[in-house]
Structure formats: C-alpha cells, structure tokens
Z-matrix of the N, CA and C atoms (Angstrom, degrees):
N
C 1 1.445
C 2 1.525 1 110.41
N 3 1.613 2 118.10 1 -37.68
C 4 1.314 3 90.45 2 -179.19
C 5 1.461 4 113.23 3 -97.00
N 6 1.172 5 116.70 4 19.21
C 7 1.683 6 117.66 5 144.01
C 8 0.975 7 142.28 6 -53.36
N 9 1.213 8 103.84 7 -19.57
C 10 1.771 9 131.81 8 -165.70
C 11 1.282 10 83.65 9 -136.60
N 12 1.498 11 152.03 10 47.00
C 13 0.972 12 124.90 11 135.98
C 14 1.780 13 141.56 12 73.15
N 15 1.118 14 93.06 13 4.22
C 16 1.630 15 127.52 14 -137.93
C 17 1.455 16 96.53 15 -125.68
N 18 1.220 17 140.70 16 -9.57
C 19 1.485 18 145.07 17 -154.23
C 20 1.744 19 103.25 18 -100.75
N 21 1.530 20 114.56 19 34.90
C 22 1.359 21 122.15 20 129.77
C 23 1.768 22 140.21 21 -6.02
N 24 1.199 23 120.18 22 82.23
C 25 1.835 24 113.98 23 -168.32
C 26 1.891 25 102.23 24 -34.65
N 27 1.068 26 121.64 25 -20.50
C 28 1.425 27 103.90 26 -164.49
C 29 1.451 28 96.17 27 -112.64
N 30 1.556 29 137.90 28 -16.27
C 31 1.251 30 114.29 29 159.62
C 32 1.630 31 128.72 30 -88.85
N 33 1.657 32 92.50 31 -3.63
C 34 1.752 33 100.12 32 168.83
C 35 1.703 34 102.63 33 -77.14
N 36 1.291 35 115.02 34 -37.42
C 37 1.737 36 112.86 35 176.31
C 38 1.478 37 108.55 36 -56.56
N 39 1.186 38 124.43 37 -63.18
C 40 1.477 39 127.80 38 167.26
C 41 1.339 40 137.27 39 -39.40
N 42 1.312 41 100.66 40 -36.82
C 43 1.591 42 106.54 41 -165.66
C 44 1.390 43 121.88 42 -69.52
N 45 1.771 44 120.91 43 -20.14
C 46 1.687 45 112.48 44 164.51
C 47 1.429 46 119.28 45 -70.68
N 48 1.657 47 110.74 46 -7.71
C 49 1.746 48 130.46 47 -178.15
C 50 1.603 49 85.62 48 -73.55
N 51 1.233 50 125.88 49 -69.19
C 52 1.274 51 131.12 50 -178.51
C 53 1.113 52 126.99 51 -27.18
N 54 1.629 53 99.48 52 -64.74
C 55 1.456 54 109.02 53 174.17
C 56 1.314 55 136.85 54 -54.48
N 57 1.277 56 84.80 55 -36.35
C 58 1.579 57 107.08 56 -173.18
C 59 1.458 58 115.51 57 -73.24
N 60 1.611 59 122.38 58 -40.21
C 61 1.065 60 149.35 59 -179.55
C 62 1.902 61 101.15 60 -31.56
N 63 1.412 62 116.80 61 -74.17
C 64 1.483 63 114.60 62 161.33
C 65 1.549 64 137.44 63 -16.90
N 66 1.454 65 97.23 64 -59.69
C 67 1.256 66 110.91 65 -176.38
C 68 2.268 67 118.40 66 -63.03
N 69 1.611 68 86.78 67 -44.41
C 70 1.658 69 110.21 68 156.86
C 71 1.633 70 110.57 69 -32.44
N 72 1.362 71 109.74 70 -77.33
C 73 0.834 72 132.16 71 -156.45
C 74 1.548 73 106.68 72 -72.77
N 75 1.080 74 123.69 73 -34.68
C 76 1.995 75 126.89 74 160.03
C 77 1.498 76 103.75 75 -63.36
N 78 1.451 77 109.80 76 -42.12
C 79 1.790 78 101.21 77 -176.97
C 80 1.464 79 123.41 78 -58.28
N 81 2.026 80 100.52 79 -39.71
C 82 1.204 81 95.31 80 158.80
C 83 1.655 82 141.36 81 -80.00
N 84 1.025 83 139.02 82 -28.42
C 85 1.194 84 150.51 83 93.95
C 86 1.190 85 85.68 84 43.47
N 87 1.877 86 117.21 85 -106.70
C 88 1.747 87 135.97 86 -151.57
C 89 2.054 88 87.65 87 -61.17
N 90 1.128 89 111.25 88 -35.79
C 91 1.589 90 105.31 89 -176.63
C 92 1.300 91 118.62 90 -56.99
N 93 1.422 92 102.03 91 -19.16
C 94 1.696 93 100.16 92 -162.28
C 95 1.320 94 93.15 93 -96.44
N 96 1.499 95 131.00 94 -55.20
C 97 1.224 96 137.33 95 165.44
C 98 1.820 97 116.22 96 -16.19
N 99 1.429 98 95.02 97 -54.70
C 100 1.565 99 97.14 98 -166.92
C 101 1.658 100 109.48 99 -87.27
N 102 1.236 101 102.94 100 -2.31
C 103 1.622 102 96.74 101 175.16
C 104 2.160 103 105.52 102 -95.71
N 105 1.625 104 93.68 103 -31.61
C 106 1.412 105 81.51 104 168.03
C 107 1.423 106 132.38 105 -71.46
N 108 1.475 107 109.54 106 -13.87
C 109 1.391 108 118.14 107 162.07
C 110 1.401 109 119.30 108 -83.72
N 111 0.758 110 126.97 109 -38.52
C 112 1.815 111 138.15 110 -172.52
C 113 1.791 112 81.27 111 -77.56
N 114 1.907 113 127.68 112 -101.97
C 115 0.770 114 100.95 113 -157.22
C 116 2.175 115 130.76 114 -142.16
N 117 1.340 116 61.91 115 53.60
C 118 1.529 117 99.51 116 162.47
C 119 1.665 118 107.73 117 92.68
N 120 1.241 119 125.30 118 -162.69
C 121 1.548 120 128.32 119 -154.33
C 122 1.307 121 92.54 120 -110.83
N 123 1.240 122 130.78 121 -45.77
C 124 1.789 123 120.47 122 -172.30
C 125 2.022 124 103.34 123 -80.80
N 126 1.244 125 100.09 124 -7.84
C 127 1.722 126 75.79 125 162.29
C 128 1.053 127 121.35 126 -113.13
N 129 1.570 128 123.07 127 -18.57
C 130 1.252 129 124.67 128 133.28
C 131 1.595 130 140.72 129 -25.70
N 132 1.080 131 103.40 130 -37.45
C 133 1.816 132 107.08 131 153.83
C 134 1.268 133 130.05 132 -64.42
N 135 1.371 134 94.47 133 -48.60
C 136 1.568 135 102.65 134 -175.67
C 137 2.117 136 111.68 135 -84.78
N 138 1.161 137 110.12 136 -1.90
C 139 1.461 138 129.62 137 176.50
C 140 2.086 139 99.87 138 -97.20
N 141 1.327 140 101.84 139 -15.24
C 142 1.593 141 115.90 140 179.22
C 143 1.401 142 90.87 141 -80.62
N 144 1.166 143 109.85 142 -73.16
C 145 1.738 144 128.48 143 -173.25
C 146 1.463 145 107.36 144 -26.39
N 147 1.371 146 108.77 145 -67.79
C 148 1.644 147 110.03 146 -159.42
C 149 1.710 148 117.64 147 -90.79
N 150 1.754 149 98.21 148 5.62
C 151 1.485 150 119.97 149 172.70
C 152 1.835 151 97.80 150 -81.36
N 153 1.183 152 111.98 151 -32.00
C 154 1.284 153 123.12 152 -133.15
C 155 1.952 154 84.83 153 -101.96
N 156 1.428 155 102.75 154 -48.15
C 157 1.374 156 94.25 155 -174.18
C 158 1.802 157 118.63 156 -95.62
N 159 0.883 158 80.79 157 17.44
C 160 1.728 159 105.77 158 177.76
C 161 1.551 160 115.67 159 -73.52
N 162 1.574 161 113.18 160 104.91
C 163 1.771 162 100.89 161 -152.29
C 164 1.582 163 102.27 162 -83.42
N 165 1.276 164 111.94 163 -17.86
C 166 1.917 165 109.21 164 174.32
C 167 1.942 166 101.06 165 -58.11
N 168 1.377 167 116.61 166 -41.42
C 169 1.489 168 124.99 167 -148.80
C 170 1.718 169 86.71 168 -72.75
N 171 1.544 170 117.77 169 -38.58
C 172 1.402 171 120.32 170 -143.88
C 173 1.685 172 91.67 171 -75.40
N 174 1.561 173 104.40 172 -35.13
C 175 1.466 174 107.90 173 -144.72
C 176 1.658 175 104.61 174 -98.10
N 177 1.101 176 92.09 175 -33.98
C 178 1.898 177 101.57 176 178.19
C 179 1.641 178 111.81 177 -103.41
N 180 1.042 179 144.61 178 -22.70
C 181 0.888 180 131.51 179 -178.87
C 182 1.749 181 124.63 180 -72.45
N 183 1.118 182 92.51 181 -16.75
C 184 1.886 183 110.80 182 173.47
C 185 1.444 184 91.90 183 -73.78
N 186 1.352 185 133.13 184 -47.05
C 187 1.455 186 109.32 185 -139.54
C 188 1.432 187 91.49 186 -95.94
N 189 1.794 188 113.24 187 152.94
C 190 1.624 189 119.07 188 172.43
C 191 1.420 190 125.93 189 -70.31
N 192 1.223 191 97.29 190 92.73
C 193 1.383 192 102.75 191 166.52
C 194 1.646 193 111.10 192 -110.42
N 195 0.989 194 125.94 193 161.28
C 196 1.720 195 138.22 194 -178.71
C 197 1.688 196 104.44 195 -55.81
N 198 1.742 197 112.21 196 -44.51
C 199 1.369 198 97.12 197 -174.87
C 200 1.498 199 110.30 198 -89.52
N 201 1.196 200 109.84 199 3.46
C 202 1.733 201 96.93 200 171.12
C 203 1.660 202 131.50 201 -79.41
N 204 1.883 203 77.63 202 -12.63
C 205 1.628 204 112.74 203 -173.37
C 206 1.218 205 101.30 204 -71.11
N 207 1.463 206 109.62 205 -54.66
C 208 1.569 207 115.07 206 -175.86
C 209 1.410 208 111.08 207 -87.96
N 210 1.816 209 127.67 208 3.16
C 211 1.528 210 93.88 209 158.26
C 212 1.407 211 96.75 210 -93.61
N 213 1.593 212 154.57 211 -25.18
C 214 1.401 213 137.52 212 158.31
C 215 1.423 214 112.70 213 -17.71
N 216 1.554 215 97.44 214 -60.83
C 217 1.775 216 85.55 215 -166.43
C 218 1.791 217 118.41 216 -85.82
N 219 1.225 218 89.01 217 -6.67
C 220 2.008 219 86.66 218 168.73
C 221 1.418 220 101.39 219 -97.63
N 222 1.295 221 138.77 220 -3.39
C 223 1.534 222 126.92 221 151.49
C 224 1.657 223 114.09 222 -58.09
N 225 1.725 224 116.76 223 -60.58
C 226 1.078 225 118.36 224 174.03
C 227 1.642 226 114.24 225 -40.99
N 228 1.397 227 101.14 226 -63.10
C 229 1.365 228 116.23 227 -173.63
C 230 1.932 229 116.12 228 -27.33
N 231 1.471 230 81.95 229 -67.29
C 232 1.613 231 105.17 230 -172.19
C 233 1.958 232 97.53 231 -64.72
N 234 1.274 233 115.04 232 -28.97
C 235 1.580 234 103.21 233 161.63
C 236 1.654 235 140.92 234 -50.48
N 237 1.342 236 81.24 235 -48.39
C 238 1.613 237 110.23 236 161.85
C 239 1.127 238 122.72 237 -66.34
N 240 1.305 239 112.83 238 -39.81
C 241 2.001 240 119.72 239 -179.45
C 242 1.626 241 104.82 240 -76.13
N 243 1.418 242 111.08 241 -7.89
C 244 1.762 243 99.31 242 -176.07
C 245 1.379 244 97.69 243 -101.99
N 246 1.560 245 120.68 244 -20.34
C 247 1.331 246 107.77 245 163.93
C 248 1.292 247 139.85 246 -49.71
C-alpha cells in the first residue's frame, strides 16, 4: 500500500476485512453447496437464516483469526470429501 501511495490509517485498518471478505464468501458458497447435498435446500435456508442472524457469526467471523482460516478450509475440505 504504501507503494501505491494508498497507505491511509483507515484503509490499512480495513484491509484484512477486505481481504478476508473473499475467502468468507467461498466458505459460504462451499456451505451452501454441502447443506443442499447433505440436507436439502429448504433447510438450508433456514440454517442460512440463523447463521446469518447470529451476532458472534456477524461480528467475528469477518475478522482474521487462524480459526476462521481453518473453518474456510475444512468447509472446502469436507466439500470435496463428500464428493
């Protein structure tokens, strides 16, 4: 960032939100996948719902920590293993 000039206090605070943001968003993704296979699409919504309004999930799960890292990659994982 400060290569580009860009090394701003509030987009250096942001930017592991950023980063991270992707990786979230594939976990859920492979999450949704494996609940429509495991156990079907209408409980899968409602397993969306109470993921979704869940204020620990909303508030910590964005930020980088190591185990958010490793439930991303045991979501993928366990996608692949039901294949």
């Amino acid at each position: 960032m400060k290569y580009f000039k860009c090394d701003y206090q509030y987009l250096v605070l942001i930017s592991p939100y950023i980063a991270h943001f992707p990786l979230m968003a594939l976990s859920d993704w492979y999450l949704w996948k494996i609940g429509k296979h495991t156990v079907g699409k209408d409980a899968t919504k409602v397993a969306f719902i109470l993921m979704l309004t869940n204020m620990f999930m909303v508030e910590y799960e964005i930020r980088c920590f190591t185990n958010t890292l490793e439930k991303i990659l045991n979501v993928i994982a366990f996608w692949f293993f039901l294949q």
